[in-house]
N, C-alpha and C positions, 0 to 999 in steps of 0.2 A: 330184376324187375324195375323198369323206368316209370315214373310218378308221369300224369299229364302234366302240358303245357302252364305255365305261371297264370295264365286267366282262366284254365278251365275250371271244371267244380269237380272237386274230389269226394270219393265217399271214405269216410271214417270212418275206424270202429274205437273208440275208446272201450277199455277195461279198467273195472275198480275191484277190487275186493272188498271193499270196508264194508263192515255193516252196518255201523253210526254214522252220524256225521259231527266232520269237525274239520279243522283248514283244511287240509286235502280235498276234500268231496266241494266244499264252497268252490275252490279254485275250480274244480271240475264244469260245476254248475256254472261260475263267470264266462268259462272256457266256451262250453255249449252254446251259452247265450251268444257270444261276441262270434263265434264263428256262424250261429243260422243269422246272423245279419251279416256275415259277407257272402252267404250266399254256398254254405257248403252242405252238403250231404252226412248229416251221423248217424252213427248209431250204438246204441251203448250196451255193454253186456255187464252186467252189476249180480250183486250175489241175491237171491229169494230173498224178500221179507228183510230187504235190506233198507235206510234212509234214500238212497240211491232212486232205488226201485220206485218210492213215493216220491220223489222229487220229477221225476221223469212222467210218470201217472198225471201230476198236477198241474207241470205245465206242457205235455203234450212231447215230449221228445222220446222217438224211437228207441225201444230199448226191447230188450232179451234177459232171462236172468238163470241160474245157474245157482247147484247146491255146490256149496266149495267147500265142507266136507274138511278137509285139510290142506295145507299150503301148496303142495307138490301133487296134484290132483291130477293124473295125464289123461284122463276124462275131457276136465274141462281144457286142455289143449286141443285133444279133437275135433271137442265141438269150435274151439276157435277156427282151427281150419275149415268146416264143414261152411261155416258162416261168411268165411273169407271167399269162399269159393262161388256161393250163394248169392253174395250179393255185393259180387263183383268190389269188394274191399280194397283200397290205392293203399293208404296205412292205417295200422295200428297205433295207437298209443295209450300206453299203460300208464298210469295214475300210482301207483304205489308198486308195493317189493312182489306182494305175492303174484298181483296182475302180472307183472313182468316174467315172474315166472310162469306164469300160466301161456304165456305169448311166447316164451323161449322152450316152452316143451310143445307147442303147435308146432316150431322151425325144427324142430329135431324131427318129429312124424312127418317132413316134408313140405309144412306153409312157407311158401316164397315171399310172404306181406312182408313190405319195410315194413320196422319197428319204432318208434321211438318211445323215449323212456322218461316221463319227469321224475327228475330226485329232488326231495325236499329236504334232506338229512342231511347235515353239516360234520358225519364219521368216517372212516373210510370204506370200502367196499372191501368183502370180506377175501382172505389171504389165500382160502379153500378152494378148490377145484371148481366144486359149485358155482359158488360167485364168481370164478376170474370166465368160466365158460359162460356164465349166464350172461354177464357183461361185454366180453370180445366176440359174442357171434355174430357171424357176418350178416343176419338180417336187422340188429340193431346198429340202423344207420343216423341216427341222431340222438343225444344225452340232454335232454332242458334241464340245466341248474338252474332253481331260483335265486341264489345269491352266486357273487361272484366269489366268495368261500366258499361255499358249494363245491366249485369248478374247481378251484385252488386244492382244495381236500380230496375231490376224486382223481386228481390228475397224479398222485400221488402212487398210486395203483392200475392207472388204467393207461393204454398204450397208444390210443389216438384220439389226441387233444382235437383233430381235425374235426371228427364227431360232436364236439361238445358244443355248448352255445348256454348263454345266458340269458333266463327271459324271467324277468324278476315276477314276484307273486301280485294280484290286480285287487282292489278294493274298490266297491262303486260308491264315488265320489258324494253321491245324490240320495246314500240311504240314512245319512248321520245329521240330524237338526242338529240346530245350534241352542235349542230350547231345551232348558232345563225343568223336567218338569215334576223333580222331589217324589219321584216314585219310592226309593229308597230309603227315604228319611222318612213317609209314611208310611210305610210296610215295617219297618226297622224303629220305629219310633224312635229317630236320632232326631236334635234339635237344628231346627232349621240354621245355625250357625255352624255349625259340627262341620269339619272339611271330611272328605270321604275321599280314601285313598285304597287303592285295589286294584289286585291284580285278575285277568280276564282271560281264562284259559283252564283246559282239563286240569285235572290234578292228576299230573302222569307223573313218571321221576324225571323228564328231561325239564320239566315244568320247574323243578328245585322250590318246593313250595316252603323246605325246610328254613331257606337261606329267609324267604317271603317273612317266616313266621320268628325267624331269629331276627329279622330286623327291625321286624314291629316291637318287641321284644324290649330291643335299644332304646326307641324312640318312644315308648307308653314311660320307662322307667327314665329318659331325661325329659317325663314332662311336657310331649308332644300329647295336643289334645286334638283327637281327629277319632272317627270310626274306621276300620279297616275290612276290607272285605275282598274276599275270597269266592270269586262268579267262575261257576265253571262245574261241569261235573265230575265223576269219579273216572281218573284213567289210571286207578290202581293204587296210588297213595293216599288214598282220604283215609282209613281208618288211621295209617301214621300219624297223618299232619293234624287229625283231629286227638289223637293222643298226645304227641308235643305240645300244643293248644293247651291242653288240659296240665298239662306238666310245669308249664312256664305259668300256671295260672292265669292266661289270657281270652280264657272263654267270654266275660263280658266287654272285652275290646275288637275281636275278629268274628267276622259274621259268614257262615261260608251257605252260599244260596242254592246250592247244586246246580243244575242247567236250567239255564234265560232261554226262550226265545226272543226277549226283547231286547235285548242288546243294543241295538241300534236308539231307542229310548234313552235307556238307565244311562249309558255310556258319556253323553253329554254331559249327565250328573257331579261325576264324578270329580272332585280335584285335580288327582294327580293321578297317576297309570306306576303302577310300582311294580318292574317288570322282572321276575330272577332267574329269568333260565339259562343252565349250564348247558343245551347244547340247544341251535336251533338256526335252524335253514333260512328263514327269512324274518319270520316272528308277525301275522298281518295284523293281529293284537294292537301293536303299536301302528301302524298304518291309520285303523282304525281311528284310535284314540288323536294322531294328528289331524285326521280329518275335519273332526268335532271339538279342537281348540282344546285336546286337555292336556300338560304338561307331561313328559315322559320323565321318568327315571329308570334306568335300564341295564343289565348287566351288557358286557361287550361279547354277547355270545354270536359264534355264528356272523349271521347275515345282517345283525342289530349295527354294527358302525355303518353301514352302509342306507342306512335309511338315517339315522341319528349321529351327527356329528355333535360332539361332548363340549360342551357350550355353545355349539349354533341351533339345533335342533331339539333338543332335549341333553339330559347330562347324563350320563355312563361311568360303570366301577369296573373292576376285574368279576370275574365269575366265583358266585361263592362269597365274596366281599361282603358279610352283613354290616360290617361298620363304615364303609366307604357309601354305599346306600344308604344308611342311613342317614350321614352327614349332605348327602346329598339333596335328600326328601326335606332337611332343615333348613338348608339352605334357600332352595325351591319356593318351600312355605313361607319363609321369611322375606321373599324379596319378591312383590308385585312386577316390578320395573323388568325385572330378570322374565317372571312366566310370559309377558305382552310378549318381550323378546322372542321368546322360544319357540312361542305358539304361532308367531306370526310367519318364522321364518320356517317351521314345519307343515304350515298352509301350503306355502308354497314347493315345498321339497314334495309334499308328498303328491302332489301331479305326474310326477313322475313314475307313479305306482297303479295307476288308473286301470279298469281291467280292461278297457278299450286300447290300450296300452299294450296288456298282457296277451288281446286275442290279437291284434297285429303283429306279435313278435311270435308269437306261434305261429301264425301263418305264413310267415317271411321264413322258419324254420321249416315246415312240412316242404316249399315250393323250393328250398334250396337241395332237398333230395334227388331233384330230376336232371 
């Protein structure tokens, strides 16, 4: 199946499975937005009573939705085809694993739609039958890595680099004031002097909240005086890391707020971005936080050297490092001359990340299938 011509308009279908939202689904939403301003055609198939589903409802983007029941559902393959067939679909493009496979059991029951696939996971793709077919069928005709470790780690497993392409993750540039406005310190009754250093993101285990809470740990007992805080909701280790908390005795130092929607507010607030994750595709967390002028400190997971060069843009440990970060967060603290630096030169780095950015390299992706 041949894609139309580079200027025509295509119709789309993206697939998500998720049922919250969190980076994945944001990039979706960037996605949606940047393409109906070039002018293309989508439509989205998301799960029932999904975040998805209301983001679509709210602000008006075509969509469909489906009970997804369990991962390998050949149901909802059918109806992919049913839908492709429908309404005249150029490609698909899946947003996470299960989507993907919901799209690779459509091609087995006979859907001809190019595929393409964004991977946000920085592991390899799995050794199994399953995976190596899900990944080589011939309607999965392009791979979007968000980092260029991404690329580097699936290439490892999978047999046509020609496929692959890199189109880094997008942050709008225009949602993060530079206004501090002590939300945090009144809600938190922390003294307007207090620096406030935190990390911005689920509490999942790729999150490594352990290393997060082993290094505040460090830095409470050499006498580092700051509030520390933990934004983000539960992706399965909060009961943990709230018993470590309790274990290390650091309940009156670590503030853990479950899920913000104001993010783009508090963000600004904040000091420093104290970032620990052991494994992570691009990380827009930190994106974010260079937006908004706050200093990084960040494990070298993943896709993180490539947004953060280690004394130009913020500073970076090994993964797991809680005493390399932490020297690092003292360092940081101690030396004004040094944060101007870092902030100034991550202003500029991170234009590079823009989601206008992200929907012209997706687009230059779909139009190179034809």
């Amino acid at each position: 199946m041949e894609l139309k011509t580079k200027n025509s308009k295509l119709k789309i279908l993206h697939i998500s499975s998720a049922r919250s939202w969190r980076g994945g689904e944001q990039q979706l939403a960037y996605l949606l937005e940047e393409l109906q301003a070039l002018g293309q055609e989508q439509l989205v198939l998301c799960v029932r009573g999904s975040a998805m589903e209301g983001f679509c409802r709210e602000k008006g983007f075509a969509f469909m939705t489906y009970r997804k029941r369990f991962s390998a559902n050949p149901l909802v393959g059918l109806k992919i085809g049913r839908i492709c067939k429908k309404h005249s679909i150029d490609l698909i493009h899946v947003h996470d694993s299960h989507a993907h496979t919901f799209a690779w059991l459509g091609a087995l029951f006979g859907n001809k739609t190019p595929i393409v696939v964004s991977r946000r996971v920085d592991f390899p793709i799995g050794k199994g039958r399953f995976s190596q077919m899900k990944y080589h069928h011939p309607s999965v005709r392009k791979i979007l890595c968000v980092s260029e470790e991404i690329r580097r780690v699936l290439l490892r497993d999978y047999r046509f680099p020609e496929r692959t392409a890199v189109v880094y993750s997008g942050i709008d540039l225009e949602k993060f004031p530079f206004k501090n406005t002590g939300i945090l310190h009144r809600e938190y009754r922390i003294p307007e002097a207090l620096p406030l250093i935190a990390n911005v993101a689920a509490i999942a285990p790729h999150k490594d909240y352990f290393t997060f809470v082993r290094c505040v740990d460090i830095l409470v007992r050499q006498g580092v005086q700051a509030a520390f805080f933990i934004i983000g909701g539960d992706g399965g280790d909060r009961p943990a890391v709230e018993r470590m908390i309790r274990e290390r005795g650091l309940e009156g130092h670590i503030h853990l707020t479950g899920h913000r929607a104001d993010i783009p507010t508090i963000l600004p607030e904040i000091d420093l971005l104290l970032f620990t994750s052991k494994t992570e595709g691009l990380g827009t967390t930190v994106l974010d936080a260079m937006a908004c002028g706050v200093p990084v400190v960040a494990t070298a997971a993943g896709g993180i050297p490539e947004m953060i060069g280690d004394g130009e843009t913020g500073l970076l440990a090994p993964v797991g490092d809680a005493e390399k970060l932490a020297r690092q967060v003292i360092r940081l603290l101690g030396d004004r001359a040094l944060r101007a630096r870092l902030t100034e030169r991550a202003l500029g780095r991170v234009r590079d990340f823009s989601k206008e950015a992200m929907g012209r390299g997706v687009m230059e992706a779909y139009t190179s299938l034809s």
